[in-house]
C-alpha positions as CSV (number, residue, x, y, z in Angstrom):
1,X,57.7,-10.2,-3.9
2,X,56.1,-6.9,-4.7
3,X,52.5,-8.2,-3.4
4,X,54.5,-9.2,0.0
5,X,55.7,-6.3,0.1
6,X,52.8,-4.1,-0.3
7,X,50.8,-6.2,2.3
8,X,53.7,-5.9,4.6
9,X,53.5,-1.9,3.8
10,X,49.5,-1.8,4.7
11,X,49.9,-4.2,7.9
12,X,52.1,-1.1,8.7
13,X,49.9,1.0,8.1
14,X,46.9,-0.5,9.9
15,X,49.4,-0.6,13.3
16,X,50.7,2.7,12.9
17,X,47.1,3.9,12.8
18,X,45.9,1.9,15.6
19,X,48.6,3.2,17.6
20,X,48.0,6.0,17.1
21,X,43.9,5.5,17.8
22,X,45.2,4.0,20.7
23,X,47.4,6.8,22.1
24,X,44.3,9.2,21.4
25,X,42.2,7.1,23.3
26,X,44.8,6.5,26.1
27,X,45.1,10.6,26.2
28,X,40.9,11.3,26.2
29,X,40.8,8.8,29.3
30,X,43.1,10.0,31.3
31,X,41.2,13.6,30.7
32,X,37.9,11.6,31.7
33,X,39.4,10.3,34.6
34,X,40.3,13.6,35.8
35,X,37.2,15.6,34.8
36,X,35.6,12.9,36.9
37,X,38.1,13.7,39.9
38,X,37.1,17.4,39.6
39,X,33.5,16.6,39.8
40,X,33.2,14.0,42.5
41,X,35.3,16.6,44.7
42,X,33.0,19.2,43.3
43,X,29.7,17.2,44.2
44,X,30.9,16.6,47.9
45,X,31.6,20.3,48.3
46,X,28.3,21.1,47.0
47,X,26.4,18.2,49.5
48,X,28.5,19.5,52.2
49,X,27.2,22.9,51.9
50,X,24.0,21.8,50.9
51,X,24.4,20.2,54.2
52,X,25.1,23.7,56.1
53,X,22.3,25.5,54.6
54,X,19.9,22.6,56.1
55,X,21.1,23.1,59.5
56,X,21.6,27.0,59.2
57,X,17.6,26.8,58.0
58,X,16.7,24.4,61.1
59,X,18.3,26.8,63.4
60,X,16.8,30.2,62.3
61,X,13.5,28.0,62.1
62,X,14.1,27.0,65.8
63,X,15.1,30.5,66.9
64,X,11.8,31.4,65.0
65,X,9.9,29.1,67.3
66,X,11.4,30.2,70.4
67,X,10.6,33.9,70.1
68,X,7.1,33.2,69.0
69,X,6.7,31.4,72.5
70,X,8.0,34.9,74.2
């Protein structure tokens, strides 16, 4: 009964520490998840103003044009 018992004890053991494993793991995703948020919102900020620095150049460039045709 004793070696029952102490396999019983280690099968405890090995779930309590893979509950626990799995509650780390379950936490450190759930972080990923939102870091990933925060950086796709952070990537289409940047391409958006990316985006209005292109057409802020193309428009000094054009106005550039034009006064060298005055």
């Amino acid at each position: 009964m004793t070696k029952l018992n102490e396999q019983l004890s280690t099968l405890k053991e090995s779930i309590q520490e893979l509950k626990d494993e799995y509650i780390k793991i379950k936490q450190e995703n759930e972080l990923l998840k939102r870091q990933q948020g925060n950086l796709v919102s952070e990537k289409a900020e940047l391409v958006r103003k990316n985006e209005a620095a292109k057409d802020k150049v193309a428009s000094i460039l054009e106005r550039i044009k034009n006064l060298e045709f005055i």
